[in-house]
C-alpha positions in Angstrom: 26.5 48.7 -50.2 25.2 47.0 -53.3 25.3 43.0 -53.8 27.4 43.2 -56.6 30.1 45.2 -54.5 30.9 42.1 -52.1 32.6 40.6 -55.5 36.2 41.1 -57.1 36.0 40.3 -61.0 38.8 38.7 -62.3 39.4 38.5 -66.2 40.3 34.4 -65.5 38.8 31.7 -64.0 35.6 31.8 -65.0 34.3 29.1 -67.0 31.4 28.7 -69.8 29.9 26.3 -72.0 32.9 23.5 -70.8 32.5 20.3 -69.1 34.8 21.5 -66.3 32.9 23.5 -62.8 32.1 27.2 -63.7 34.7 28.4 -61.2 38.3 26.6 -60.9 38.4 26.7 -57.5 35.5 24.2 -57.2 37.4 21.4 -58.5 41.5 20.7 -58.6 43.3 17.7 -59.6 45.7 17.4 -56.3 46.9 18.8 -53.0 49.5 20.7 -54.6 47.3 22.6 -56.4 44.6 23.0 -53.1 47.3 24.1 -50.7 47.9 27.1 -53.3 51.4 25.8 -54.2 52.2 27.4 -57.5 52.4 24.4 -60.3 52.3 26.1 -63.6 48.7 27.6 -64.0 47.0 25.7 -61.1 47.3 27.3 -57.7 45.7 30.6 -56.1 46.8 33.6 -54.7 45.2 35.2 -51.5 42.8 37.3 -53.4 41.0 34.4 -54.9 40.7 32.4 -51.6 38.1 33.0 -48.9 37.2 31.1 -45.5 34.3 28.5 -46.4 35.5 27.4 -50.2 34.4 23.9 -50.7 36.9 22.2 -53.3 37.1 18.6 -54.5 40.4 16.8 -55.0 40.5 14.5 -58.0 43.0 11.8 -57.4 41.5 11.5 -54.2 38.0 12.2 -54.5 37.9 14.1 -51.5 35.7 17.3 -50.8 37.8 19.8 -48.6 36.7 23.1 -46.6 39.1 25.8 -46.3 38.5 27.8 -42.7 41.4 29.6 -42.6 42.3 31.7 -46.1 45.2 33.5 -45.0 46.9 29.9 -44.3 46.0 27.8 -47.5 49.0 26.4 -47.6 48.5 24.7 -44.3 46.8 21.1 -44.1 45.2 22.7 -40.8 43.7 25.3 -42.3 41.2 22.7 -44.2 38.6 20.5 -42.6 38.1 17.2 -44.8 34.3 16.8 -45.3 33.7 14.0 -47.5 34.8 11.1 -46.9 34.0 11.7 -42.9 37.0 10.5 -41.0 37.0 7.3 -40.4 34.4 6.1 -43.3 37.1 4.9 -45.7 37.4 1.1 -46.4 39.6 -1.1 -48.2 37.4 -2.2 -51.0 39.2 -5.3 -51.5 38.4 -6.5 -47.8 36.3 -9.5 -47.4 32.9 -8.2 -45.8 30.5 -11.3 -46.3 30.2 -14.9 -46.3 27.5 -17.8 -46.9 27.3 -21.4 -46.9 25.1 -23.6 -49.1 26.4 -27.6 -48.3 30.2 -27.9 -48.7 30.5 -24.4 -51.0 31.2 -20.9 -49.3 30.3 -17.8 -50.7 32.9 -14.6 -49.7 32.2 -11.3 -51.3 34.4 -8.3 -51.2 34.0 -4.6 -50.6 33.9 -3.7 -53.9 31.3 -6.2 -54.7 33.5 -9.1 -56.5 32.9 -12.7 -54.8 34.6 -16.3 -54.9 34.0 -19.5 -54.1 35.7 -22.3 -52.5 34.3 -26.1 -51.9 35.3 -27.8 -48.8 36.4 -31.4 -49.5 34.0 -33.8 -46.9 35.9 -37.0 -47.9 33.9 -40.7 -47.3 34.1 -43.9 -45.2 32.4 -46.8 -44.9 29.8 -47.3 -42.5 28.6 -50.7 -43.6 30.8 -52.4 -40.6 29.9 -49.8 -37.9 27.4 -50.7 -34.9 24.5 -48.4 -35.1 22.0 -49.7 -32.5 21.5 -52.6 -30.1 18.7 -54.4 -28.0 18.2 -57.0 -25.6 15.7 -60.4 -25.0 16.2 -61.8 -21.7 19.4 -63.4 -22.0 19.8 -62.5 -25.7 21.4 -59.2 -27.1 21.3 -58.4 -30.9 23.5 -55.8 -32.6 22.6 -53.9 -36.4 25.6 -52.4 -38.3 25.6 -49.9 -40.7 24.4 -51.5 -43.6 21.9 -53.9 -42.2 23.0 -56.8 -40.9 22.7 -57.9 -37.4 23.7 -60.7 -35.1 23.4 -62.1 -31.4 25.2 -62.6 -28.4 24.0 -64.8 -25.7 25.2 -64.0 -22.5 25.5 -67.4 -19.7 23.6 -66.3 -16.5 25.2 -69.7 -14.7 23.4 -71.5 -11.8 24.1 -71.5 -8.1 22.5 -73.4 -5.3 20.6 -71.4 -2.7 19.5 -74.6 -0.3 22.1 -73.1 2.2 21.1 -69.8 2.0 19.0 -67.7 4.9 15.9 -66.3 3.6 13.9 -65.7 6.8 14.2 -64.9 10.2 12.3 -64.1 13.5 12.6 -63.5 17.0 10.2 -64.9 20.1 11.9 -63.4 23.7 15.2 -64.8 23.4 14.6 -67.4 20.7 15.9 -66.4 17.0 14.7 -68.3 14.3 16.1 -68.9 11.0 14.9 -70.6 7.8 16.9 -71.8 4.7 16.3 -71.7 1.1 15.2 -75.4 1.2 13.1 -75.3 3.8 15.0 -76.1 7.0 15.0 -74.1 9.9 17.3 -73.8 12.8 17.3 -71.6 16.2 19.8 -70.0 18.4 19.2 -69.2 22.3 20.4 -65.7 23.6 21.7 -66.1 27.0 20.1 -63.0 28.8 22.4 -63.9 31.8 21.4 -62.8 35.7 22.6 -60.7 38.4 24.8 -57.4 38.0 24.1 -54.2 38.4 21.1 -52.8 36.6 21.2 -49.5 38.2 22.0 -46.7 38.2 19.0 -46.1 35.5 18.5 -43.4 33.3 15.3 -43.3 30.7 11.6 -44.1 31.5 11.0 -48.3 32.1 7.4 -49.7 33.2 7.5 -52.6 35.7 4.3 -55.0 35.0 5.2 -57.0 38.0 6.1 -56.4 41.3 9.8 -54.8 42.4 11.6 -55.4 46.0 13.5 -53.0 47.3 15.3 -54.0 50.5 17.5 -50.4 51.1 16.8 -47.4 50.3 15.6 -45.5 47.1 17.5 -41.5 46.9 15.9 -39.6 44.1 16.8 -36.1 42.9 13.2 -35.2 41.1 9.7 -36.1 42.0 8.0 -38.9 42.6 4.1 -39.7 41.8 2.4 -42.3 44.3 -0.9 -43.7 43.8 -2.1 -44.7 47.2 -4.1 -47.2 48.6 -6.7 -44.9 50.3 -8.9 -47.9 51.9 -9.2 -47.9 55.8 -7.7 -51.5 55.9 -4.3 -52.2 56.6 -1.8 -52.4 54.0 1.6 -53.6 54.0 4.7 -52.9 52.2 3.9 -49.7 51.1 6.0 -46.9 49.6 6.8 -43.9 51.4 7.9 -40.1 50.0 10.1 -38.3 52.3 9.9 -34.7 50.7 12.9 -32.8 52.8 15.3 -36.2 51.3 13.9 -37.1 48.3 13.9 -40.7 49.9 11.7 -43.6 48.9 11.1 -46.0 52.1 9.2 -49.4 51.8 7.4 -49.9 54.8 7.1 -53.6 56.8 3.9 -55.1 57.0 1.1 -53.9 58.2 2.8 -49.9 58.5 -0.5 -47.7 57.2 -3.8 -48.3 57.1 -6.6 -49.2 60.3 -5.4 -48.2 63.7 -2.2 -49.0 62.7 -0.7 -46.0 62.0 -0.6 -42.2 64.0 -0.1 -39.0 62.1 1.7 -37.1 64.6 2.9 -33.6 63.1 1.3 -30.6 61.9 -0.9 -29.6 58.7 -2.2 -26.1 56.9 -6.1 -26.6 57.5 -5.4 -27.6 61.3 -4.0 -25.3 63.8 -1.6 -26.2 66.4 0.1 -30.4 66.3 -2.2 -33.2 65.2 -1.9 -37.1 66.9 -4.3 -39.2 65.4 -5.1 -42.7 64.0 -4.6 -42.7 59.5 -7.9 -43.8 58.3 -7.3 -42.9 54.7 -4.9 -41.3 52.5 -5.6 -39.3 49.9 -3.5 -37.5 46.9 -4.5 -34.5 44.9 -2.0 -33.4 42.2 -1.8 -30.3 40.6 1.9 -29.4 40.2 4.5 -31.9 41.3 6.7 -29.0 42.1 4.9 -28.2 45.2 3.5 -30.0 47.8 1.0 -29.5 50.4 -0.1 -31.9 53.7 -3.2 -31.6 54.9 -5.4 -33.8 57.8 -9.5 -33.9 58.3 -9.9 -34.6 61.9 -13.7 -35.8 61.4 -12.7 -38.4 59.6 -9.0 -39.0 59.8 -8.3 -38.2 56.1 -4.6 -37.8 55.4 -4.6 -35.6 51.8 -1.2 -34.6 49.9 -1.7 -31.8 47.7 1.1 -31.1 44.6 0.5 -27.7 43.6 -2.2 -25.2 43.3 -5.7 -26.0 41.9 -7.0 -24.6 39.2 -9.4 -21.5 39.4 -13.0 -22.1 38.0 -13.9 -20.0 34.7 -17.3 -18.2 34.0 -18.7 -16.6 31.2 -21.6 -14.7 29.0 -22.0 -14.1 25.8 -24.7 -12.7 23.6 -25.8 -13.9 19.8 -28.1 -12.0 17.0 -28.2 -8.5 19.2 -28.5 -5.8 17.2 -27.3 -2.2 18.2 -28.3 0.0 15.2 -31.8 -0.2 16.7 -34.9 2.4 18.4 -35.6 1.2 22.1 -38.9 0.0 21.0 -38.3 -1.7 18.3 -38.1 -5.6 19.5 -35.1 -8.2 19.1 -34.7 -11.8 18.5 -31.4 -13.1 20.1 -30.1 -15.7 22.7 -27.9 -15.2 25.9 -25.3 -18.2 26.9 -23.6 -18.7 30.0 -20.8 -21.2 29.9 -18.6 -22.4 33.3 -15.6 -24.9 34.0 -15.3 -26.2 37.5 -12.2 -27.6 36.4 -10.8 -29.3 40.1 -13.8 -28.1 42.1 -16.7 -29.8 42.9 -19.8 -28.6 40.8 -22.6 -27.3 43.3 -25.0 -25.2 40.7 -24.7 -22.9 37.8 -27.4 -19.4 36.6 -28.1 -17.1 34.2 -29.8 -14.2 35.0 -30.8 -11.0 34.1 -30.9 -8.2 36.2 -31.8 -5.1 33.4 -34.5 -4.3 32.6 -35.8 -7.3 34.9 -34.3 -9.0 38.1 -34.8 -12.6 36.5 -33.3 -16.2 37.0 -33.4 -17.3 33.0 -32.1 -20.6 33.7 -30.9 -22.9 36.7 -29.0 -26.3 36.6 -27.4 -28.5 39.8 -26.0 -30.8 37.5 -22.9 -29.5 35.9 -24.0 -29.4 32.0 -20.9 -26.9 31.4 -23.6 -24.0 29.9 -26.7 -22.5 29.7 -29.0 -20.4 27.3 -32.1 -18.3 27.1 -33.8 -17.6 23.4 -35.4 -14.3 23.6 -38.1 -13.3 20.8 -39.6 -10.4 20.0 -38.1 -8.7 22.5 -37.9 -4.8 24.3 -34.7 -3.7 26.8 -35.4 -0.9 29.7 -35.9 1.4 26.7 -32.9 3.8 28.3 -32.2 6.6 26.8 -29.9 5.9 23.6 -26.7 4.6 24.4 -27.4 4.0 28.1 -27.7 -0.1 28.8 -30.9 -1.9 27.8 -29.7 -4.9 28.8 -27.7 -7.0 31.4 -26.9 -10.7 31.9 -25.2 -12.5 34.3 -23.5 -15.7 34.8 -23.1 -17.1 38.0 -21.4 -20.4 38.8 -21.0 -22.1 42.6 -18.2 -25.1 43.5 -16.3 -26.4 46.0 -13.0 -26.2 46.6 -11.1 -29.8 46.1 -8.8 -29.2 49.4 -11.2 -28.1 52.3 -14.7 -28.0 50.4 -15.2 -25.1 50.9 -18.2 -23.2 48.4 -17.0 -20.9 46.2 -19.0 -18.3 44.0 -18.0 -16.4 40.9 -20.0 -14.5 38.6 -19.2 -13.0 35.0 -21.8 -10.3 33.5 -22.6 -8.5 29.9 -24.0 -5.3 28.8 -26.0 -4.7 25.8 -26.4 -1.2 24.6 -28.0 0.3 21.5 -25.9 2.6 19.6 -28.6 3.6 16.8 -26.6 5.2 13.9 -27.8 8.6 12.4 -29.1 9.2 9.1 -26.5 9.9 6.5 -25.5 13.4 5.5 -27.7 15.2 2.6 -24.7 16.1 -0.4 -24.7 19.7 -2.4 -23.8 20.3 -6.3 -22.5 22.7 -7.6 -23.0 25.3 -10.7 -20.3 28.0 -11.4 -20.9 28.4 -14.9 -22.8 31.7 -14.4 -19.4 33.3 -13.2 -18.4 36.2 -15.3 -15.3 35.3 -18.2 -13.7 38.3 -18.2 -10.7 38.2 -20.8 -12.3 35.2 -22.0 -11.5 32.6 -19.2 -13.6 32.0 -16.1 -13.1 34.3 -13.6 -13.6 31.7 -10.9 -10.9 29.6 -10.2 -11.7 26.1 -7.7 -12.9 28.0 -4.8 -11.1 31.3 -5.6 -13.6 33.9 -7.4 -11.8 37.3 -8.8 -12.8 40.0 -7.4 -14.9 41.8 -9.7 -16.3 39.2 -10.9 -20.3 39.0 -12.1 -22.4 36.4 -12.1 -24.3 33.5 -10.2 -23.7 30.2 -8.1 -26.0 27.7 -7.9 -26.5 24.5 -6.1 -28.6 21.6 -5.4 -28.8 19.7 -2.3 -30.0 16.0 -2.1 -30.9 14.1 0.6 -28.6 11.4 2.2 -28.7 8.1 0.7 -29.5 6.0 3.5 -32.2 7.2 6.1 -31.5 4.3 8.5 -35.0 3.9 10.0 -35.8 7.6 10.7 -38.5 9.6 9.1 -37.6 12.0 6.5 -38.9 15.2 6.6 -38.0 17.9 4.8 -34.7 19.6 2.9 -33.5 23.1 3.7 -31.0 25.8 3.3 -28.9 26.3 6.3 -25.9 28.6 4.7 -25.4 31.1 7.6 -23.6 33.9 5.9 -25.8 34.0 2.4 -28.4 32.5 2.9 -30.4 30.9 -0.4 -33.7 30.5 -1.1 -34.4 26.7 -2.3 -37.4 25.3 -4.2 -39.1 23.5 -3.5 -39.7 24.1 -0.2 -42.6 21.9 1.2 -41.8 18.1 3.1 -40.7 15.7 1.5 -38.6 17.0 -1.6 -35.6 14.6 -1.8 -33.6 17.6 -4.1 -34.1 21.3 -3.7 -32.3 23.8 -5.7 -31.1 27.5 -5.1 -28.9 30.2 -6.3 -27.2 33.5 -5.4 -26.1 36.2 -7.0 -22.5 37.3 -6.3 -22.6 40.9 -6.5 -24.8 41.5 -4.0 -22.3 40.6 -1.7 -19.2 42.8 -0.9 -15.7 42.0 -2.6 -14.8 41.1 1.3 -17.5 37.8 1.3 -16.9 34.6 2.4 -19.4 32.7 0.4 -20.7 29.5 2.8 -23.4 26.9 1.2 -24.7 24.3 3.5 -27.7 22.5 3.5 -29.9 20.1 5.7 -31.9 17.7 6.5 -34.7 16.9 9.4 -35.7 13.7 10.4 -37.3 12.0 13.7 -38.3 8.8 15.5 -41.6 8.5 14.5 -41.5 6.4 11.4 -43.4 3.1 12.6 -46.5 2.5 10.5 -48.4 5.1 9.2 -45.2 7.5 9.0 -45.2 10.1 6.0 -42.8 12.9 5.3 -45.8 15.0 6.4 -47.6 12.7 9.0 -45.5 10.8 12.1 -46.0 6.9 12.3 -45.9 4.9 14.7 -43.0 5.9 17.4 -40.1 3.8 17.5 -38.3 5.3 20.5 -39.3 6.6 23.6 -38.5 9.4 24.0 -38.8 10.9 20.7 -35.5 11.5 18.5 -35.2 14.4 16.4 -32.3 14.6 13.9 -30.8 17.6 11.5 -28.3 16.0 9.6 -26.2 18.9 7.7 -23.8 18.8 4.9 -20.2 19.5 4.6 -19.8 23.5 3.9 -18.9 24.5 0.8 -16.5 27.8 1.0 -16.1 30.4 -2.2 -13.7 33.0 -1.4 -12.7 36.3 -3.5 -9.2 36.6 -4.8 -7.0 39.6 -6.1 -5.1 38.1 -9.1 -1.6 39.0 -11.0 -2.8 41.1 -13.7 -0.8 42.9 -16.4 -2.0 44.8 -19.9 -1.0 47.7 -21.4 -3.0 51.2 -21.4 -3.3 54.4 -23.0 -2.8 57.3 -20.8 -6.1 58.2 -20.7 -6.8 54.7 -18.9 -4.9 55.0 -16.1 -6.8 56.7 -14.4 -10.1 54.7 -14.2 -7.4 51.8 -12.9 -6.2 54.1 -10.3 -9.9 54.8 -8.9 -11.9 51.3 -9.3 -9.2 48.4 -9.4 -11.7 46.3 -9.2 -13.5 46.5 -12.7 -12.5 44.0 -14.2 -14.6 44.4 -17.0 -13.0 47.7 -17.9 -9.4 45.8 -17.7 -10.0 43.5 -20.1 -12.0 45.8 -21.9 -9.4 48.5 -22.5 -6.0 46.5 -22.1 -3.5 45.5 -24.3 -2.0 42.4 -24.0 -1.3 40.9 -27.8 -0.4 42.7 -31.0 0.4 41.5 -34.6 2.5 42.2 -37.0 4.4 40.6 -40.1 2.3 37.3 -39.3 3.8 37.2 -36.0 1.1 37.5 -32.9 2.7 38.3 -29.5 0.7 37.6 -26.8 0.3 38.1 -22.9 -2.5 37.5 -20.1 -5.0 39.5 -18.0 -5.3 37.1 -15.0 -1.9 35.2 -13.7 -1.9 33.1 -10.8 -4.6 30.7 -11.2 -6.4 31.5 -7.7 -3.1 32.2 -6.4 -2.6 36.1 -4.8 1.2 35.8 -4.3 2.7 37.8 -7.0 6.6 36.6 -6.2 8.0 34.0 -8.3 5.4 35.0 -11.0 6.7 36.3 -14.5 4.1 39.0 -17.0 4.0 39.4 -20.5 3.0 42.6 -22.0 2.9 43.1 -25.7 1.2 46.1 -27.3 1.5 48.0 -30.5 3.5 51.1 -31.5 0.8 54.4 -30.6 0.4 58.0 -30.1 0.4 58.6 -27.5 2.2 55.5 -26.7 1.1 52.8 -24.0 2.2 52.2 -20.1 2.2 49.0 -19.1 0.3 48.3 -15.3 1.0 45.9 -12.9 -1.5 44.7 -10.3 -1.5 42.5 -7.5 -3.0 42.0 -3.8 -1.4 44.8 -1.6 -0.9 42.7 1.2 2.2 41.3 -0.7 5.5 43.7 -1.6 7.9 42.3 -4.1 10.4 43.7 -6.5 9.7 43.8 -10.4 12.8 43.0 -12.5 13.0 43.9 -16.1 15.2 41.7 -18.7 16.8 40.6 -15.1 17.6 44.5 -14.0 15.5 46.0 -10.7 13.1 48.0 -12.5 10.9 49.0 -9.1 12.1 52.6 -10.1 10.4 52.7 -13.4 6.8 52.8 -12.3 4.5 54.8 -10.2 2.9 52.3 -7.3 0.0 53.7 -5.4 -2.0 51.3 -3.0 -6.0 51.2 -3.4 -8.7 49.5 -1.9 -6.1 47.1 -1.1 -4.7 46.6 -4.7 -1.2 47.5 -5.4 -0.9 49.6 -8.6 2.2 49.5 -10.9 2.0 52.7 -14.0 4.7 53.0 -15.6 6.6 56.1 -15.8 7.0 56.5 -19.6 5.5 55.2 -22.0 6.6 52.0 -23.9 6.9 52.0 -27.4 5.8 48.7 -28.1 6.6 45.6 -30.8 8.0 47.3 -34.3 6.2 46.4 -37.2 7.1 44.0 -38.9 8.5 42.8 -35.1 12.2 41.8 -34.9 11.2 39.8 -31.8 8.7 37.4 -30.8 8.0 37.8 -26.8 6.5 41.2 -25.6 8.1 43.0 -22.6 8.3 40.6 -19.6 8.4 41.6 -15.7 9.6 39.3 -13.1 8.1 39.9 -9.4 11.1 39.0 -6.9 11.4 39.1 -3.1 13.9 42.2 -3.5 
């Protein structure tokens, strides 16, 4: 159908060389003549309506759009476009003000303004207060227009002879002193007799305090005894099953006065015999323990349990990271508390590598310390004990005297750390780029792929004493040859080409480095020093491995029929892929382009989407799918199973995707702009 067919002409309507629009339906002067109401000459019939007419509206400068023809006459059938809804405004509206002093400003919509002056008025201010200050006594005031005058407020006078100003206290004495002078005092009458007990709080009695009954307590009580052999009178006595306080006549303890008769821990069976002493040990007031020395006729209370001596050793400046030969400057301290015991003699030894007293005391001196410099252990084998110091401390016990002995003790050990680990670099760039992209992905190398890896190993940064040697190779599946190889190289460099390995290879580089003891003075990478331990330590420090393993990409192109075959016998040239595939085409400016290699490194075909675009040919192309046979998905075409369309055939562990017929490929010029896509799903 020709352009000019989609037109009626009509002998009317049309307008030339007028100021009105070239077709009357552009423009009409009211909605009687737009909803195709017949008024004289100015509405429409059917034919010369159609759905997306713009017309304007003159007396209400509106632009309308007619979507429904068949219904002009309808309001509904025409969408207002201009004004939008809801953009109209009364143009006589206020829609601004401003202020400048007592005049505001108000303009309208249509841009008209007025003004109107606000009336302020005046007053005088001449007679109003406007500040005020003061002069002792004396206040002055300032009106409004300057002038000022004083008030003078009257403080009065009062006498203060009679008032109190002071006062103080001596006993029962108060003291006060009056404003003039005199002073006066008043005598608190403290009173006597009463009852002053019971008692609760704490009260210290300077003098002396007579008791003539009894005293019942329900907690402890602390005595300090006289613990002379003479008599004493009037003493206090404890009564531990009561709680009872007794005040003995004269002349009760003390000299031959008094027999213990009863029995106590240290002495078996029932003790009578004369008090020469009496002595108290307290410890905890909770407890309480009676004891008697028949030599001597010691009576001894003990309240509680004694304390337990302490005992220990401690080492300063040791070093661990050290060779058994190599000598030390530190200091060993024993430190002791007898606490209740009686001190009877403190040691520190050492009994590895020597059985040694280091130092002795028999006066308590609560530690002691031994300066070693210079100095070699038992030169054990590392990590067994070069060194060991004790601590020994001997006391008597507080109750019977008895000695006690407890001893504390310390190791020292080396623990000589190890050389650090040599590090490896890496150089991939050598790696074929098949399809122009690395065919080497991280650790993942395609299979096919050409090319080298190189790397350098360098020796660790810190040697930690030991003598360096020499860096080698020690990859154990592909072994590379490094350069230099003599002692001493702190970087050596090597590199192996990939093909010579099988598609199957596990590529593993490690490399390391050798060290010994033997690096006292003298010591060269070729020579030993001086040795340092005994016996000799010989280290190999490797690196961390570094793995390169081959991977079976996602591939997708498109191939002629005389292609498919060379897929279908070597999969795995990749160079012949790339080479022959189709995976873009132009046409009419438009490039549509797919990939050789999906997956980045990753073998799992499901999930993944292909693009394949290829030209229009004779014959014409199949598109081929590959992927690692050890996975089996479905392939989807434009979200259909299209598993059915190809032939798939399984070699040397490939899985091979030809399809059946042969795809005609992107028209020229193209009407789309994606090739064909395939979509690999788990069914």
């Amino acid at each position: 159908m020709s352009f000019k067919n989609n037109f009626t002409l009509t002998p009317r309507g049309f307008l030339v060389n007028t100021a009105e629009p070239v077709d009357a339906r552009f423009s009409v002067p009211n909605s009687e003549s737009r909803l195709n109401i017949p008024t004289g000459t100015e509405g429409f019939t059917a034919t010369q309506l159609y759905n997306g007419l713009l017309m304007f509206q003159k007396d209400t400068e509106e632009l309308y759009l007619l979507l429904d023809k068949d219904n002009a006459s309808l309001e509904s059938s025409w969408k207002l476009i201009y004004p939008a809804s809801g953009s109209t405004s009364d143009t006589g509206s206020l829609i601004t003000a401003s202020a400048a002093g007592n005049i505001i400003e108000f303009e309208k919509g249509n841009g008209d303004t007025f003004t109107v002056t606000v009336d302020t008025g005046s007053f005088d201010t001449s007679s109003l207060l406007i500040t005020a200050s003061a002069a002792g006594n004396v206040i002055e005031f300032e009106k409004g227009n300057g002038d000022t005058f004083t008030l003078t407020v009257d403080t009065g006078s009062f006498d203060t002879s009679s008032l109190l100003v002071t006062g103080s206290v001596n006993q029962n004495v108060l003291t006060f002193e009056k404003g003039n002078g005199d002073e006066f005092t008043l005598t608190v009458d403290t009173g006597s007799g009463g009852d002053a007990f019971p008692f609760t709080g704490s009260a210290e009695i300077t003098g002396s305090l007579i008791l003539t009954g009894s005293l019942i307590t329900t907690g402890s009580v602390n005595l300090a005894l006289e613990t002379s052999s003479t008599a004493v009178d009037k003493v206090m006595m404890y009564d531990n099953s009561t709680g009872q306080v007794f005040i003995t006549s004269s002349a009760a303890i003390g000299g031959s006065s008094v027999t213990f008769v009863g029995t106590a821990s240290n002495v078996p069976g029932t003790i009578s015999q004369t008090i020469q002493s009496i002595k108290t040990l307290d410890f905890n007031p909770n407890d309480a323990l009676v004891q008697f020395d028949t030599s001597n006729g010691e009576l001894t209370f003990i309240f509680g349990d004694p304390p337990s001596p302490t005992v220990g050793v401690g080492t300063s400046g040791y070093e661990v990271n050290k060779f058994n030969l190599e000598t030390q400057s530190f200091a060993v301290t024993g430190t002791y508390n007898v606490f209740s015991n009686g001190f009877i003699s403190a040691s520190l030894k050492e009994t590895i590598p020597d059985i040694l007293t280091l130092e002795h005391t028999d006066i308590n001196v609560g530690s002691l310390t031994r300066n070693f410099i210079d100095r070699t252990g038992s030169k054990a084998t590392l990590g067994q004990p070069e060194y060991r110091f004790t601590m020994e401390l001997t006391s008597s016990s507080p109750i019977d005297g008895s000695e006690n002995k407890i001893i504390d003790s310390t190791t020292l050990t080396l623990n000589k750390l190890n050389p650090l680990i040599p590090t490896n670099t890496f150089d991939v760039s050598q790696i074929s780029q098949f399809g122009g992209s690395s065919n080497i992905y991280g650790t993942k190398i395609e299979v096919g792929a050409t090319g080298s890896i190189s790397y350098t190993a360098s020796k660790g940064a810190d040697d930690r004493n030991y003598r360096f040697i020499k860096l080698t190779d020690a990859s154990t599946s592909n072994p590379v040859t490094m350069a230099p190889s003599a002692n001493g190289f702190t970087q050596i460099s090597g590199s192996i080409d990939i093909t010579t390995e099988p598609n199957t290879h596990t590529f593993q580089f490690k490399s390391n480095a050798n060290y010994d003891s033997d690096n006292g003075p003298g010591a060269t990478p070729n020579t030993p020093g001086d040795p340092l331990n005994d016996p000799l330590v010989i280290k190999n420090m490797q690196s961390s491995t570094k793995t390169y393993t081959r991977v079976r990409s996602i591939r997708a192109a498109a191939f002629l029929p005389s292609d498919t075959g060379s897929i279908l016998s070597n999969p795995e040239d990749i160079d012949f892929w790339v080479k022959n595939g189709v995976i873009t085409h132009t046409a009419g400016g438009i490039t549509v382009t797919g990939q050789y290699f999906y997956g980045n490194g990753n073998p799992n075909p499901i999930g993944t989407s292909v693009e394949i675009a290829n030209p229009l040919a004779s014959p014409k192309y199949h598109h081929v799918l590959v992927h690692d046979s050890a996975y089996s998905p479905v392939v989807y075409a434009g979200g259909i199973n299209f598993q059915s369309g190809f032939d798939i055939t399984t070699v040397n562990n490939y899985k091979i995707y030809i399809s059946k017929a042969g795809q005609g490929g992107i028209p020229n010029p193209p009407v789309v702009t994606t090739g064909q896509e395939y979509e690999f799903r788990v069914s």
